[in-house]
N, C-alpha and C positions, 0 to 999 in steps of 0.2 A: 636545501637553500635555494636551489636553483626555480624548484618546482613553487617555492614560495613566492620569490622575486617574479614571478611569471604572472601569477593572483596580483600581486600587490599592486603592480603596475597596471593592468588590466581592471581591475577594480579604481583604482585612481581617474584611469583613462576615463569611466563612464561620470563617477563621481564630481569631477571637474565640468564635465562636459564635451569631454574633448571625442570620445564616441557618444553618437546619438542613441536616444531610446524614442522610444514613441510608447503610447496607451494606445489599447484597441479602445475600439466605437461601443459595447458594450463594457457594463462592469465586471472587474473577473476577480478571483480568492486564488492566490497561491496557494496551495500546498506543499511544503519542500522540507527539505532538511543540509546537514552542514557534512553529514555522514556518508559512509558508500551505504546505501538501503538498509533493509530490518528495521525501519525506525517506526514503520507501521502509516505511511501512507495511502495507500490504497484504503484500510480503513475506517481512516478518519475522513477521510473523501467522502464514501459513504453514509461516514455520521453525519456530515454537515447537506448533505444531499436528504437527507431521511429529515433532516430539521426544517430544512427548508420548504421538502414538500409540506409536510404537516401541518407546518403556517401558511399556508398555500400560496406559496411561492410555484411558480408553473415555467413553462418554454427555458428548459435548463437546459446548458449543454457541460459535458467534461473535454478537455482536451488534453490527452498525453502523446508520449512519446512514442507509446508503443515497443519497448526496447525487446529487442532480439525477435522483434519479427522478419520475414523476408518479405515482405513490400515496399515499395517506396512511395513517398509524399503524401497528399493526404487521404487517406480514409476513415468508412464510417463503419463503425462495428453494427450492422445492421441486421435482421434476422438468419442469415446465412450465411456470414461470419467465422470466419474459425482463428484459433491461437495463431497459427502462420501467418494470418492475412494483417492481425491488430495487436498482437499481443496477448499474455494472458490476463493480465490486468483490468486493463480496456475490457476485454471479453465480460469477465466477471462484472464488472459494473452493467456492460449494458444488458445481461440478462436479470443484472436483479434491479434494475429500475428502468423499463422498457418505456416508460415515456421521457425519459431522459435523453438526449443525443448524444450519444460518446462518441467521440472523433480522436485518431491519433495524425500528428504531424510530427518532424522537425523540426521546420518551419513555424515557430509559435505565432508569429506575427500572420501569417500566411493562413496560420487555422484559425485563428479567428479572425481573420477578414467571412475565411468560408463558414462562420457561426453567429455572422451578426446580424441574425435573425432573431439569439438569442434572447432571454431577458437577463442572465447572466454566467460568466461561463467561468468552469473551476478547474485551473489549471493544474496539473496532479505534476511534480519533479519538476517545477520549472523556476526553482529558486536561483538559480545558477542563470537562468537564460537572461543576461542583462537588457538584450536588445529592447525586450519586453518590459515594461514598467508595469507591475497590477497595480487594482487597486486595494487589493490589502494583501497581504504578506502574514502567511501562516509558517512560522518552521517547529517542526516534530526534534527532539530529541529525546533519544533513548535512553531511558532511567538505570539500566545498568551499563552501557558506554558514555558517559559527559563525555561533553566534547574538551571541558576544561581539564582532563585527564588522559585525553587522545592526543596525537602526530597526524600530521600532512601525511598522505602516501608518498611513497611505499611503504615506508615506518608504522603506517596508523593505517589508519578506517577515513580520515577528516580528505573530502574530497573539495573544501575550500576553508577558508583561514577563518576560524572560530568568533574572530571581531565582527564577520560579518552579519552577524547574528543583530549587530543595532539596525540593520533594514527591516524588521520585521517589528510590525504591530502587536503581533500573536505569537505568543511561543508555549507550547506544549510538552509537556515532559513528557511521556509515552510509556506503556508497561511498567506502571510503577503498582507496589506490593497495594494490598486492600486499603490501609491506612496511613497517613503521614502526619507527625505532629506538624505546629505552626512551625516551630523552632529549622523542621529539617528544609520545611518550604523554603523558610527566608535566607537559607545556606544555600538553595540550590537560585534566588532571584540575585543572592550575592554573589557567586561564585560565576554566574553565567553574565552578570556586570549588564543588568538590564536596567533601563533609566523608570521613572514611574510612569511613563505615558506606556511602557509596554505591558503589555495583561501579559500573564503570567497563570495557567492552568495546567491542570496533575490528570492526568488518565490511565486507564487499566483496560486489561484485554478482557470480555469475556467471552465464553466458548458455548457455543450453539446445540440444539441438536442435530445429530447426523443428518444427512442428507442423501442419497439415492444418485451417484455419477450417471449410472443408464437408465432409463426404466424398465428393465430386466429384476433391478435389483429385489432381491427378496428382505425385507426386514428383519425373516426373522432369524438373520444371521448378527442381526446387531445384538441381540442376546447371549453368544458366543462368550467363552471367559477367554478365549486364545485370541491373539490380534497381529498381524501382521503388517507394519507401519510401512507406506512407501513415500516419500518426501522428497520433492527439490528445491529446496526454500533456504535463507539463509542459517535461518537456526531454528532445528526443531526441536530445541528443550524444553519448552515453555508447553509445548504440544505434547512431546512424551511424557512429561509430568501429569500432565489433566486425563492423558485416555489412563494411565499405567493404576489410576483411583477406581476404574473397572474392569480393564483389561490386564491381563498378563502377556504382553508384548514378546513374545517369543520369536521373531526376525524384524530388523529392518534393513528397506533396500533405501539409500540415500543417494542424492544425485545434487550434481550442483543445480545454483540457486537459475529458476527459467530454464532447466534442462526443457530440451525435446525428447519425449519419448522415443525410443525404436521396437522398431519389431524385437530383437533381443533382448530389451526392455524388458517387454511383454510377455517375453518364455520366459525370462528371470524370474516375474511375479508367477508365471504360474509356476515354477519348479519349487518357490517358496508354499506356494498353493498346496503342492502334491506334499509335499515335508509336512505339514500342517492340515490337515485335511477335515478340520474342523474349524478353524479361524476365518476368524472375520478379514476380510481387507480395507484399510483404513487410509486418508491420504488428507489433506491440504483442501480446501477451497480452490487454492492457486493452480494448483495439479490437476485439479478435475477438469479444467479448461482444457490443458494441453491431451489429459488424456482420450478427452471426448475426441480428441483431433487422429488418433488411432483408427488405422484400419485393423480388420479382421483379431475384435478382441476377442476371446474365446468366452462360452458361451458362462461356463463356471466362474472365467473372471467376470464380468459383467454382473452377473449375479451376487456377488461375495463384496461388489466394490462399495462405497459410501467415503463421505466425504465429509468434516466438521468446521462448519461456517466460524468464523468469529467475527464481534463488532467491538469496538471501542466506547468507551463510556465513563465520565468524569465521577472523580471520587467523591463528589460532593452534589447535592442538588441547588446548592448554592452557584457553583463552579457551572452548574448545566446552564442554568437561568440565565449565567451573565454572558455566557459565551453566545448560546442563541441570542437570547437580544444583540449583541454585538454583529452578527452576521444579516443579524435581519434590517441592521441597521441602514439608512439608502445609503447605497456607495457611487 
């Protein structure tokens, strides 16, 4: 109750006016959610980075937070870059879209003053950050935790109060199964109490081919029936279900969500290695960040490592067409 009252007021306080907000100098896209993570921001970040370029949209920046890095204020995830310095998030974006600028701040307001150069800039988790006003408002919720079925923490996962969801232009259900009739659609625009000015779109995760962590790695260990899963994410069920359709998963090492690797880490994976002496080693997109940031990985791990990209992708081609035009719309 207490941690509600804390929201409620705070949210009024901006709402009223009685704390200021400001807009930056260029246009920006929230991307956010009402949840503590897993709801799959990062990417959908992405997806709307891939759409933009493609209509050639150009001079794009991302700004995050960068969470559980050790640097302070602003930086730029730049070719020489590592997960300690930006995050592993950041990281991930700005190697897979290198004309992109990806900057992490605290300071939302503060990074993009340092980004208005941009032509427009997509802020990743910064639905919470009032100071900031965007100009459109994306929030992700996750198709197996509604939030209309969640708690405030500590109770819940809802790390702000569920109403807050009429700020947003755009809401996205995220990870939801191949199909969905009309019927369950208009349960989830009823249930979640969105008005008709808000669009309302369904997405699903899909999973990439493998990828190569060092370039040591030898492929043709991807061939392996044996798998050895290493993960620090929040939940990697979604993940051991898609490899377990080729792999026989025979160890995982699990670590919490942004773990940093250690050296003991590193003997763990190879002691699973030695146990296993045919298996593939398998991890996260997100992981591969942090574990490029390893010293002296042995030569067999390195070789055995690969990595499974996913992107986000709307159930419909209908759903595609309206959300792109929507984003491409001038803001």
């Amino acid at each position: 109750m207490i941690y509600r009252l804390i929201l409620s007021l705070r949210h009024l306080f901006y709402d009223k006016g009685w704390k200021k907000t400001v807009t930056a100098a260029v246009p920006t896209i929230c991307v956010g959610n009402i949840t503590v993570g897993g709801t799959g921001k990062t990417p959908h970040t992405e997806m709307i980075l891939r759409k933009l370029q493609e209509n050639g949209r150009s001079n794009l920046a991302v700004l995050s937070l960068g969470y559980k890095r050790k640097s302070v204020g602003f930086q730029v995830a730049g070719p020489d870059a590592t997960a300690r310095l930006v995050g592993d998030e950041p990281l991930q974006m700005a190697r897979k879209f290198p004309s992109v600028k990806v900057a992490v701040d605290k300071n939302r307001i503060q990074g993009c003053e340092k980004l208005a150069d941009a032509s427009l800039i997509i802020l990743d988790d910064a639905f919470q950050y009032r100071k900031l006003t965007p100009t459109l408002n994306i929030v992700l919720v996750d198709y197996n935790r509604p939030i209309f079925e969640d708690r405030l923490m500590p109770w819940g996962n809802l790390r702000d109060l569920p109403s807050q969801i009429k700020r947003a232009q755009i809401v996205i259900v995220t990870k939801c199964p191949a199909e969905l009739d009309e019927v369950e659609r208009g349960e989830w625009r009823k249930r979640l109490k969105l008005t008709e000015e808000q669009q309302l779109f369904f997405s699903t995760i899909q999973y990439c081919p493998a990828q190569a962590v060092f370039p040591e790695a030898d492929q043709h260990y991807l061939y392996a029936q044996r798998l050895v899963l290493i993960s620090g994410i929040a939940n990697n069920a979604p993940l051991r279900q898609y490899l377990s359709d080729t792999y026989k998963i025979v160890e995982r090492l699990e670590f919490p969500d942004h773990h940093r690797f250690t050296a003991g880490d590193i003997r763990s994976i190879g002691s699973a290695l030695k146990a296993n002496p045919t298996a593939c080693l398998m991890t996260t997109e997100k992981d591969a960040q942090r574990l490029r940031d390893c010293k002296n990985v042995p030569e067999n791990i390195r070789q055995r490592l690969f990595f499974v990209p996913i992107q986000s992708a709307f159930l419909s081609e209908e759903e595609d067409a309206a959300f792109t035009a929507r984003i491409l719309l001038p803001l």
